[in-house]
C-alpha positions as a Markdown table, in Angstrom:
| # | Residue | x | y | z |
|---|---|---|---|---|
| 1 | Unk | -53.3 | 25.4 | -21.9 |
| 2 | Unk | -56.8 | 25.1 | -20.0 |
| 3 | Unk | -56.3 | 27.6 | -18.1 |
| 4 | Unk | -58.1 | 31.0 | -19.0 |
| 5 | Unk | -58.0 | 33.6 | -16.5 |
| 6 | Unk | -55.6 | 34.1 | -13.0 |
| 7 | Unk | -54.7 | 30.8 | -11.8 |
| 8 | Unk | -53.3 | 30.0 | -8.8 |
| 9 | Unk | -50.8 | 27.9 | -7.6 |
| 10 | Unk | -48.7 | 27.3 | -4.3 |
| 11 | Unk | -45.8 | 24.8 | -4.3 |
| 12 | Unk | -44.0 | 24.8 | -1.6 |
| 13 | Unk | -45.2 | 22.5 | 1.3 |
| 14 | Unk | -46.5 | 25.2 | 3.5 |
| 15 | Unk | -49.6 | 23.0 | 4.4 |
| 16 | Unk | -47.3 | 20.1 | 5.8 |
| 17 | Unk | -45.6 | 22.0 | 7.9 |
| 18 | Unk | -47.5 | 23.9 | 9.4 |
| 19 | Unk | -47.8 | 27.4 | 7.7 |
| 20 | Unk | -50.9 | 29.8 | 7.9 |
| 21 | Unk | -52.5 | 27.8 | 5.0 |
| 22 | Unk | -52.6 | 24.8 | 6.9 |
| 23 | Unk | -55.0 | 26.6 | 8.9 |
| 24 | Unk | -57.4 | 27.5 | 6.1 |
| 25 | Unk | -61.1 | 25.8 | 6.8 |
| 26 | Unk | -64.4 | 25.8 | 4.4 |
| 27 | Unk | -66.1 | 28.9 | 4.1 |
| 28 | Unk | -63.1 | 31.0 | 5.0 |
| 29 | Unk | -62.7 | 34.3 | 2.8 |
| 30 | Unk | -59.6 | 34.3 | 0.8 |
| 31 | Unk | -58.5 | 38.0 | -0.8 |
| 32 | Unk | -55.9 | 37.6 | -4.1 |
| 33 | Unk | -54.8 | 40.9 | -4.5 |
| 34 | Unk | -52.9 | 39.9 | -8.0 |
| 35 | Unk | -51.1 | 43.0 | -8.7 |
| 36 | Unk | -49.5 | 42.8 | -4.9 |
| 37 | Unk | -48.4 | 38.9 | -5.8 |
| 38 | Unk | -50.5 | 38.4 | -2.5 |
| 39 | Unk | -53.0 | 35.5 | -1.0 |
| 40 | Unk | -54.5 | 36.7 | 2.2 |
| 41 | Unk | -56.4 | 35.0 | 4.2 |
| 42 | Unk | -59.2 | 37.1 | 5.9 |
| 43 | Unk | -59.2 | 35.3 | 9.5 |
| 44 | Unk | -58.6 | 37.1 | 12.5 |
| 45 | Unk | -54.9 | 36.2 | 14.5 |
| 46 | Unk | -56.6 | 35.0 | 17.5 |
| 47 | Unk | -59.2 | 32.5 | 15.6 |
| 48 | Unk | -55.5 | 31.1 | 13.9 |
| 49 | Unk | -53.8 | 31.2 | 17.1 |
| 50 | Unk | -56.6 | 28.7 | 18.6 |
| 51 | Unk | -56.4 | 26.7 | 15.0 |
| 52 | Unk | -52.4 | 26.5 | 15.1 |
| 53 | Unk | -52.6 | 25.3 | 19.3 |
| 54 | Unk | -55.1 | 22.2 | 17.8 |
| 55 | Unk | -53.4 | 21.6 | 14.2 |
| 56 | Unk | -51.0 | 18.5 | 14.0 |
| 57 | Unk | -48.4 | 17.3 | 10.9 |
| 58 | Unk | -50.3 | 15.2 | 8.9 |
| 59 | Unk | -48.9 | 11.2 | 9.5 |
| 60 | Unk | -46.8 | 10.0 | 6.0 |
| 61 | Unk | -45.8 | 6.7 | 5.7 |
| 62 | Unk | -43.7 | 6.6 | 2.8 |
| 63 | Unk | -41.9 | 4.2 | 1.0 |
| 64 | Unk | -38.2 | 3.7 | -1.6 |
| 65 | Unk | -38.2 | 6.7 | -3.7 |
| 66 | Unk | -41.0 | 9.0 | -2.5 |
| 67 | Unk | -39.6 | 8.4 | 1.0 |
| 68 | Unk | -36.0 | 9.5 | -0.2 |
| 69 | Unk | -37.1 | 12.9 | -2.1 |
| 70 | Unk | -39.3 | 14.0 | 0.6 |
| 71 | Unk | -36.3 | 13.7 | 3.1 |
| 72 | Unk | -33.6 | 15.5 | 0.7 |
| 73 | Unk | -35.3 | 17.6 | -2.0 |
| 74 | Unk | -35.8 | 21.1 | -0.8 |
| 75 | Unk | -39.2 | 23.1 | -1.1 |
| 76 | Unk | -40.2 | 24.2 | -4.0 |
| 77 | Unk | -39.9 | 28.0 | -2.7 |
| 78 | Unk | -36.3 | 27.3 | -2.7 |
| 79 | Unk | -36.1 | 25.3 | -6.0 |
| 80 | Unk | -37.2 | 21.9 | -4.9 |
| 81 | Unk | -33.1 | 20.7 | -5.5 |
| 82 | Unk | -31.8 | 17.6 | -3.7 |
| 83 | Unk | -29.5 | 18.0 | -0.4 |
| 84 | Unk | -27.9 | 15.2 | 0.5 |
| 85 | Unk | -26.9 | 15.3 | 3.8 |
């Protein structure tokens, strides 16, 4: 691969809805404590309480396929499989 070094990844749609790194804006300090499997983010709660009260779901307007997956696959924390309702 390319990769040499830690590389980090996330998969699962935190970001869209909602989660603490939705919240995460330039120049905030990010800890990676590898051995721990942990991401922190060094904010303080109140400074993400005020960012959580302004944040909003980002608007998707999708289409056929895309639209289908993103209503019925899962997140990739839980295996990205399809649910059909």
């Amino acid at each position: 691969g390319a990769t040499r070094g830690a590389a980090i990844g996330h998969v699962s749609p935190e970001a869209a809805v909602g989660g603490t790194i939705a919240l995460v804006e330039d120049g905030d300090e990010i800890e990676i404590d590898i051995p721990a499997r942990v991401l922190r983010v060094n904010v303080s709660n109140e400074i993400l309480a005020e960012r959580r009260a302004k944040w909003s779901a980002p608007k998707q307007e999708l289409t056929g396929y895309i639209k289908r997956y993103a209503q019925h696959v899962t997140s990739g924390s839980r295996g990205a499989v399809f649910e059909d309702d």
